[in-house]
Phi, psi and omega in degrees: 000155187258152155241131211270000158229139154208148222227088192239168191048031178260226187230099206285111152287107179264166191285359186243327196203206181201116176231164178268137201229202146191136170247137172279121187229122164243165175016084170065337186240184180258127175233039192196119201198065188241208182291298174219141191248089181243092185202165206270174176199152176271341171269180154177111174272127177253114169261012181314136167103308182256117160306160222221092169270167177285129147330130183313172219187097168258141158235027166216075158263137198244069159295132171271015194247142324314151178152313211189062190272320184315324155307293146221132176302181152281325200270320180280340202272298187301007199249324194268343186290329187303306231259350167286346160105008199274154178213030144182147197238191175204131181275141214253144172265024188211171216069343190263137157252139358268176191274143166292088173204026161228195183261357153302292203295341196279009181265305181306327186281314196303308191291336179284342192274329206305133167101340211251040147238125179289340153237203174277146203224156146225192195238161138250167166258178194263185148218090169286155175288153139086004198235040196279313176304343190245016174269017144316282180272019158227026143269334165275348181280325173109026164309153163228047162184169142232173200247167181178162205224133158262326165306157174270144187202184208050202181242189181242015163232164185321096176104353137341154170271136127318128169255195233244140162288172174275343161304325195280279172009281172300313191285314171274021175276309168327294186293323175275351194283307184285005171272316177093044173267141160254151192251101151295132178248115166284112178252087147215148194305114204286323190287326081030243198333269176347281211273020182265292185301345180271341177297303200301315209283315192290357190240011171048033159236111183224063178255176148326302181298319199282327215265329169279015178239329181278357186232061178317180175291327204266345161296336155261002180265336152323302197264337161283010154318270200294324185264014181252010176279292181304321184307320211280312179293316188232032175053015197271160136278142187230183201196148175235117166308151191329081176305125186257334216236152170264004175284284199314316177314319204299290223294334194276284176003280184314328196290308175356289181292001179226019165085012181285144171300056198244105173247197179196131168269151176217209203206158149272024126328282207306311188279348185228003174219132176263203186256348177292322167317283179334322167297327185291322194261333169113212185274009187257340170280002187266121191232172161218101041293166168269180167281104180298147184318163208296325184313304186279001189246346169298291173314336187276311190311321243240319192277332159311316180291281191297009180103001202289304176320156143246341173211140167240140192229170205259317194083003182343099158238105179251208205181139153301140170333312165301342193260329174253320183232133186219161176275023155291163172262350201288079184324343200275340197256352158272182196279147154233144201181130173268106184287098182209031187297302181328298169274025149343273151357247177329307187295295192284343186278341179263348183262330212248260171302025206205329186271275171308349195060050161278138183287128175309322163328297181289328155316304191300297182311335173283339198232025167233276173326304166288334191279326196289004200273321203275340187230040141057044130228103184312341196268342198238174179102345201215138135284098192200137166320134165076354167305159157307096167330076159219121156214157187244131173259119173231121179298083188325328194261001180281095198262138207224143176228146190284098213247186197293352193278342187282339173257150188278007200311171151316311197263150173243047158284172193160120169297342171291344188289144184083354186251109208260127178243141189269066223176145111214163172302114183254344182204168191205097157271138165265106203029017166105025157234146213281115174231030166177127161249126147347299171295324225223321176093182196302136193254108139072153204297168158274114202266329211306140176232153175293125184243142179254193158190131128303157180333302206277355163091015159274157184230156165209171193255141160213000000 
């Protein structure tokens, strides 16, 4: 057999283990997997030295495009996801106008995404006050989730995402529970924070420090708390968006374990910058939940370390420049949202394994594996014959520091610029086609296709 790649001798991640290998890619998938591989190819790669992973699966990307594409594009967002190693995401239904969350709108995205993606892509629908009736028809669409935010979000214009009263909450946990959807959750207590930041603000304390004293710990494990309660009442599955605290990990677990549908994310935010930092690096560190004290971040590093994580996603939210720098002091009044899609990989495969002794196995499972199991995509996630060619080389010994002329964001902020990573990413296959080299950047036109999931719980590709 001819091949239209081969990817040899490097130190192969597998779901259990890890041997130097060669992989074989015919039409898109890997259909080879031995010791050695001796056959032609148009391609041939040497991976000696460098490890050879499934490409990350980020399943909390924030594109603004349609809407608010001057924050970020499909083109630019996806570019930066290629050269950070990542090869298929799933789009956050809220920053873009209008928010996804009927089948206008998801339709409106869908025609903004077609041609400008370098990867594989997949949609969520929102759960909004007032939309319980269309989350059908963006089941029929082929979302393969939804989002809800318990923090207060959105604007005051039209077609903004909303986060949910506790009627929307239940009732639409209830719809998606007969859907057989799972519902991501932003868990913090909303009324709490909100009336925490107007105390501050009326005390003319608008630091860093103030703005992480206004949303503590016990608000978000409050509010997963509550929502792992109503899970429980109406059977939905659930997923918690990037969890800061190891009380909220404790609470998810424990529900876990007593047979609850339950998973949880956490961010490399959380693990690698602390709120003390934060006051050092300014408003481009400002995220929500926020970044917790050096103590709490130890404890979360520790529940990683033990299997705790079930995934880690970037939270990708960016913002024009006017929006993080202004000539206010007023911490409150910038966006918060964090650029960080890029450095996914490389940061944490050097924090984690490379620092830490993490088995690189269990690295792969947070930032592949478990998402594909979980967002319904059967094809990605894994190295194994007829899985999808999307893999990534990543080099160990390459030490790099990050600097801003290197990202593709639109905007090119980031709390990582300035940060030397012992890691780096060297190539990104997309179905076995090469769409970012270290040397060279982003590779050749945008190949990405739209992954579905349907009612019936079926999958396709389109």
């Amino acid at each position: 057999m001819r091949y239209d790649l081969i990817i040899k001798g490097g130190k192969v991640v597998f779901k259990d283990d890890v041997q130097v290998a060669d992989i074989g890619v015919k039409d898109g998938k890997m259909s080879a997997i031995a010791e050695f591989i001796e056959a032609e190819a148009d391609d041939v790669v040497n991976a000696a030295g460098q490890f050879v992973m499934p490409g990350m699966i980020d399943t909390h990307v924030h594109i603004c495009e349609p809407g608010r594409t001057e924050w970020e594009g499909f083109v630019t967002g996806s570019k930066a996801l290629a050269a950070g190693g990542t090869t298929c995401y799933v789009d956050m239904p809220l920053n873009a106008l209008p928010a996804t969350v009927d089948r206008l709108s998801l339709q409106l995205k869908l025609s903004s995404a077609e041609g400008k993606n370098y990867i594989d892509y997949a949609l969520y629908g929102g759960l909004v006050p007032g939309n319980l009736e269309k989350l059908e028809e963006l089941s029929e669409e082929g979302v393969v989730a939804f989002k809800c935010f318990m923090a207060t979000c959105g604007s005051d214009l039209q077609n903004d995402f909303k986060n949910v009263d506790d009627y929307t909450l239940y009732m639409g946990m209830k719809k998606l529970a007969d859907l057989g959807h799972v519902l991501s959750i932003h868990a913090e207590n909303a009324e709490i924070t909100d009336r925490l930041a107007e105390d501050m603000k009326m005390q003319g304390k608008t630091s860093a420090k103030d703005y992480a004293a206004s949303r503590p710990v016990f608000t978000e494990v409050d509010s997963v708390r509550r929502a792992l309660f109503l899970a429980r009442e109406t059977g939905c599955r659930l997923h918690f968006v990037h969890i800061s605290t190891a009380e909220a990990v404790d609470e998810i677990v424990k529900a876990k374990n007593n047979g609850q549908d339950v998973t949880l994310e956490s961010c490399p935010h959380y693990f690698t910058i602390n709120s003390a930092q934060f006051e050092e690096i300014g408003p481009v560190a400002k995220c929500s939940p926020p970044l917790r004290n050096q103590e709490e971040q130890k404890r979360l590093w520790q529940k990683l370390m033990q299997g705790q994580i079930d995934m880690l996603t970037s939270d990708h939210s960016p913002c024009p420049p006017e929006m993080k720098f202004s000539d206010s002091d007023n911490i409150f009044e910038v966006w918060g949202g964090i650029s960080g899609c890029q450095n996914n990989v490389d940061l944490m495969f050097d924090e984690a394994v490379l620092k830490r002794r993490l088995p690189v196995t269990d690295f792969v499972k947070m930032i592949s594996y478990n998402p594909s199991r979980r967002f319904h995509l059967p094809d990605k996630g894994e190295i194994a014959i007829s899985k999808d060619a999307d893999i990534i080389l990543l080099d160990p010994n390459h030490t790099y520091e990050v600097q801003k002329d290197d990202l593709y964001y639109r905007h090119r902020h980031s709390p990582y610029i300035g940060r030397e990573i012992g890691c780096r990413v060297t190539k990104t296959f997309v179905r076995g086609q090469l769409v970012f080299d270290v040397n060279e950047g982003i590779i050749g036109e945008p190949i990405g296709k739209r992954i579905t999931y349907n009612k019936k719980g079926e999958l396709a590709t389109s």
